[in-house]
Phi, psi and omega in degrees: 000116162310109185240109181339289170333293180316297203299296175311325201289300215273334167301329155332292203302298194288334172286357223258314006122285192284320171308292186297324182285334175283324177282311177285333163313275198341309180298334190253024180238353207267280197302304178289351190260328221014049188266164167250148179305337169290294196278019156253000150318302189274342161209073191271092150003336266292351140310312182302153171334304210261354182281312186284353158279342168264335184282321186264042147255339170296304192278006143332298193294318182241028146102002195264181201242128195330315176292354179270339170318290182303328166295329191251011166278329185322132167316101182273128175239183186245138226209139123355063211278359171224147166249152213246126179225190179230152176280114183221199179230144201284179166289005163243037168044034169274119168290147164217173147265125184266108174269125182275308170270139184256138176334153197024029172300098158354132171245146012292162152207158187223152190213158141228181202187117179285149186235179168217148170295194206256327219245165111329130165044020171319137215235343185186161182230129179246131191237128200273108180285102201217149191243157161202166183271013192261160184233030172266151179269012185206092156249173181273158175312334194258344152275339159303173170232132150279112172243050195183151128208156168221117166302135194243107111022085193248182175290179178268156157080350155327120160318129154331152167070003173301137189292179178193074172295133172238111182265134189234147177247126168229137163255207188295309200284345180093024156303111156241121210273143192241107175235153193232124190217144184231173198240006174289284184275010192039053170255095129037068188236171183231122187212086149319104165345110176203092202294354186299333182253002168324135196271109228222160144087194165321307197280003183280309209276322179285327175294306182296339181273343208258306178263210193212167206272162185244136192242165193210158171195000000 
């Protein structure tokens, strides 16, 4: 029987494992190098001479088999566990979700995406924010979760097709930051994650009804 518990433990143990066996590489490519340890970190070889000569006096030392030494050299990063997009409609008018950031994407990260309006003089956009488990650059709405939505304000007199940048920030703590900018009046909105205020219910569908659609092409 899979036991959840057992499974987290042992993944511990191991990153646990890895993490120590990496911290002492460093230290002994440190010492021949005479280099400092952030900078044989930030640019450690795992091909060179001198890394496989400290990994196999290591697993010498402690008794493992080269390749598991070497195995635990691999980079551990901080990774995305979701991917984060906006809801807009393809060139067949299928609303979809467009995800900028993708699921297991190195953090911090950033991504942007021109978007276009929908209408002639469209007066506001409302733009929907979604997280999903998926690593496609399209899914349909219903693999999203809505965690957001902020409305942008647009000028009179706007074009059909007018840009609409949209930019995502994710940093390490998982904060995602959202800006949305169009460049006829240079206006601006800024929108930090916070699902405690997504706009549910009745005021999500009068917010929807109230803008127009965001387009793609």
């Amino acid at each position: 029987m899979f036991d959840p518990d057992e499974a987290i433990a042992k993944g511990a143990a191991i990153f646990g494992w890895k993490l120590s066996v990496n911290d002492d590489l460093v230290r002994r490519i440190a010492q021949k190098t005479s280099q400092d340890e952030d900078v044989v970190k930030a640019g450690m070889d795992l091909q060179s001479e001198t890394v496989r000569e400290a990994a196999k006096e290591m697993a010498e030392e402690i008794g493992y088999e080269l390749p598991a030494v070497e195995g635990a050299l691999i980079s551990i990063q901080d990774v995305a566990s979701k991917s984060f997009g906006v809801v807009a409609h393809n060139p067949e008018n299928q609303e979809l979700v467009f995800n900028l950031i993708l699921r297991n994407t190195p953090v911090p990260a950033a991504a942007m995406k021109n978007f276009y309006t929908a209408v002639p003089n469209q007066k506001t956009v409302l733009v929907r924010i979604m997280e999903s488990e998926t690593s496609d650059g399209e899914i349909s709405l219903q693999y999203g979760m809505q965690i957001g939505t902020v409305q942008l304000n647009l000028p009179a007199g706007m074009p059909a097709d007018s840009p609409i940048e949209i930019s995502f920030m994710l940093n390490k703590e998982g904060r995602l930051i959202m800006t949305a900018f169009e460049s006829v009046g240079t206006r601006a909105i800024n929108f930090t994650i916070d699902t405690a205020s997504v706009i549910q219910g009745k005021a999500l569908e009068e917010a929807k009804t109230r803008s127009q659609s965001l387009v793609v092409h």
